[in-house]
N, C-alpha and C positions, 0 to 999 in steps of 0.2 A: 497580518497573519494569513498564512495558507492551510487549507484545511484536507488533509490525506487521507486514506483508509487502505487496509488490506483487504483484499476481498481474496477466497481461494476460488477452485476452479470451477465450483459448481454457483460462484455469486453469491455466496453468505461474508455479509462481512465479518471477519476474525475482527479489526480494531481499527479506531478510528481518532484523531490527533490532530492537531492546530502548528504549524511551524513557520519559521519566518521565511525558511530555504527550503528547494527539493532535498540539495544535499544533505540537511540534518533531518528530514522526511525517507532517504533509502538510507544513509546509516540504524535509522529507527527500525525500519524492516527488517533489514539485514542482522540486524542484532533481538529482534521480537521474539519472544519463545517459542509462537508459536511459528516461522518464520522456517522450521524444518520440515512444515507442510511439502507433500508432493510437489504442488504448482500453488503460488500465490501472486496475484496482481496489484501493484502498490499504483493507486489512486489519486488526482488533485481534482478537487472540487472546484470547475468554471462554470459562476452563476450557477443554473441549476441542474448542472451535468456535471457528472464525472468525466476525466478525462484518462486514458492510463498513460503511466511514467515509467515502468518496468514490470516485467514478466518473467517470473523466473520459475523454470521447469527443473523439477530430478527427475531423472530417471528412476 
């Protein structure tokens, strides 16, 4: 298992998840309630860093 998070744009993480794929880690995002935030960055956790995997901004 891989372990994601969203974090928005000022680095609080919104939520945080365990999954076997990125792919079912950004459908999770992209579908998260909170996920109509401004700007959020969806996260994988390598070792003891976060790594980001997308960024998505609105205007």
């Amino acid at each position: 298992m891989k372990h994601f998070r969203i974090v928005d744009r000022d680095g609080a993480v919104i939520d945080q998840q365990s999954f076997e794929t990125e792919d079912e880690a950004l459908a999770w995002a992209h579908t998260h309630p909170r996920s109509g935030t401004p700007e959020w960055t969806l996260e994988e956790q390598v070792g003891h860093d976060w790594e980001k995997r997308e960024k998505r901004e609105r205007p």
